[in-house]
C-alpha positions in Angstrom: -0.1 19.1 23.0 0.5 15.9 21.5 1.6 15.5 17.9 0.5 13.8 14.8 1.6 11.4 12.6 -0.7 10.1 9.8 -0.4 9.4 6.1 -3.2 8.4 3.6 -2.1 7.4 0.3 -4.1 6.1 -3.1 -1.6 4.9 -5.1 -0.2 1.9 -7.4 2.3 -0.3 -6.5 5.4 -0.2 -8.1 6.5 -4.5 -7.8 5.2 -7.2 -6.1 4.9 -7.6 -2.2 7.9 -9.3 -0.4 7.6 -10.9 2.7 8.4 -12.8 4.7 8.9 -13.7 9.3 11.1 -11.9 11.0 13.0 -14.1 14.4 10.1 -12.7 16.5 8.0 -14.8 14.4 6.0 -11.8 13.0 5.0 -11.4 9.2 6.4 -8.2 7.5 5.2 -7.4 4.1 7.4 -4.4 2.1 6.6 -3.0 -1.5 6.2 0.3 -2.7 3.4 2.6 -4.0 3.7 5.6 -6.7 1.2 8.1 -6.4 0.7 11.0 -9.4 0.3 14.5 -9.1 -0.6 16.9 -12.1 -0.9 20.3 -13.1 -0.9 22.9 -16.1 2.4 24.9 -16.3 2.0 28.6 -17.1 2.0 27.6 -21.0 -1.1 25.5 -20.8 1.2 22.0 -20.9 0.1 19.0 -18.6 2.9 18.1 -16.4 2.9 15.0 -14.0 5.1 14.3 -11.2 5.2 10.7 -9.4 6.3 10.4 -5.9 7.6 6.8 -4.5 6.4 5.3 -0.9 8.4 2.9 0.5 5.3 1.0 2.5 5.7 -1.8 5.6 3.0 -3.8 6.7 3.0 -6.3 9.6 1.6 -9.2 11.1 -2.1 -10.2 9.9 -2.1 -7.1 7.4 1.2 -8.1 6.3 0.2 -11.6 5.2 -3.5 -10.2 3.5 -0.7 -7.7 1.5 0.8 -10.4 0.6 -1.6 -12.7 -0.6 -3.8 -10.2 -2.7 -1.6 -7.3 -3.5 0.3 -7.2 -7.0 2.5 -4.9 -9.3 0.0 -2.5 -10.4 -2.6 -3.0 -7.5 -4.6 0.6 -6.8 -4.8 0.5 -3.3 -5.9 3.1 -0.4 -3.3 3.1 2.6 -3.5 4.7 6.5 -0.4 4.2 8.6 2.4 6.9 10.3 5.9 7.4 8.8 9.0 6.4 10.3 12.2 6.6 9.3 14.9 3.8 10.6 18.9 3.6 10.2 20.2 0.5 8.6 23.6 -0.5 7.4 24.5 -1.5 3.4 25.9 -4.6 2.2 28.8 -2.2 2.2 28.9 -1.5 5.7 27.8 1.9 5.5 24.9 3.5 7.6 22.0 4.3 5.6 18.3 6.0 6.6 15.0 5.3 4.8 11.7 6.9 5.8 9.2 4.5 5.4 4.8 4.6 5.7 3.8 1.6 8.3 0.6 1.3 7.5 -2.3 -0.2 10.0 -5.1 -0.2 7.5 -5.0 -1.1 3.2 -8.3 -1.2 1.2 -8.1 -2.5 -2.3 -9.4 -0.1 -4.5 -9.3 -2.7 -7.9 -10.7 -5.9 -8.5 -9.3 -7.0 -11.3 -7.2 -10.3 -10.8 -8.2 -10.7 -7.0 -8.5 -14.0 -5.7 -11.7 -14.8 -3.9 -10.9 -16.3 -0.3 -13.8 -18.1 0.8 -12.6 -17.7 4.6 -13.8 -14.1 5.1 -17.6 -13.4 6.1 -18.1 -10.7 3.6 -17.8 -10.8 0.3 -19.8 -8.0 -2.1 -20.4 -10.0 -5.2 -23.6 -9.9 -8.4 -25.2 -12.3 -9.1 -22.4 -13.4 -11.9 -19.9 -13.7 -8.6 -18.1 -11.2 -10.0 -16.9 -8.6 -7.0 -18.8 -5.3 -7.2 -17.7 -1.9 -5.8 -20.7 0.4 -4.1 -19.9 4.2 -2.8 -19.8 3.1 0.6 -17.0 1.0 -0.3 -14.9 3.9 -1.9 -12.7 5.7 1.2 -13.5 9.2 0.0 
């Protein structure tokens, strides 16, 4: 039996995209995403909880993350965690689990730039992108 490894996030991210090439010559793109969870407590009070995902894209997906995606971006995300040993400016060993993703829809169109080198673009008559349910991932 093989196993499975898949995370799908919606979520909002927390700063700006950083990338930049790695000596392979590949494009990798970091930033992180917060996604909310809430509930009522036994006394009828709304709690929320917000968990962080620390979130690497590469290559062609790493420069489209890059170009688009902002603080505050609401995005859909499909990749597989994996976690990775590094060492600290301090020379200690450190771990981070991390989501690589392989596939990012934005889910907000508000300050998007319009690339005119794609073949699809959804827009009204006003040019103004618009958002359909088959465009929404769930």
């Amino acid at each position: 039996m093989r196993g499975l490894n898949k995370v799908m996030l919606i979520g909002r991210l927390g700063r700006d995209p950083e990338s930049n090439a790695v000596t392979s010559g590949d494009m990798v793109c970091k930033f992180s995403i917060a996604t909310d969870e809430s509930w009522t407590d036994k006394s009828g009070n709304k709690q929320t909880k917000t968990e962080w995902h620390n979130i690497v894209a590469w290559r062609k997906l790493a420069e489209i993350c890059a170009r688009y995606l902002k603080k505050g971006s609401l995005v859909y995300l499909e990749g597989k965690l994996q976690s990775r040993k590094y060492e600290d400016r301090s020379g200690n060993d450190r771990y981070i689990t991390e989501v690589v993703i392989h596939d990012m829809q934005m889910l907000d169109t508000r300050n998007i730039e319009k690339p005119a080198d794609t073949g699809y673009q959804n827009t009204t008559d006003d040019g103004d992108p618009t958002i359909t349910d088959d465009d929404v991932p769930f």
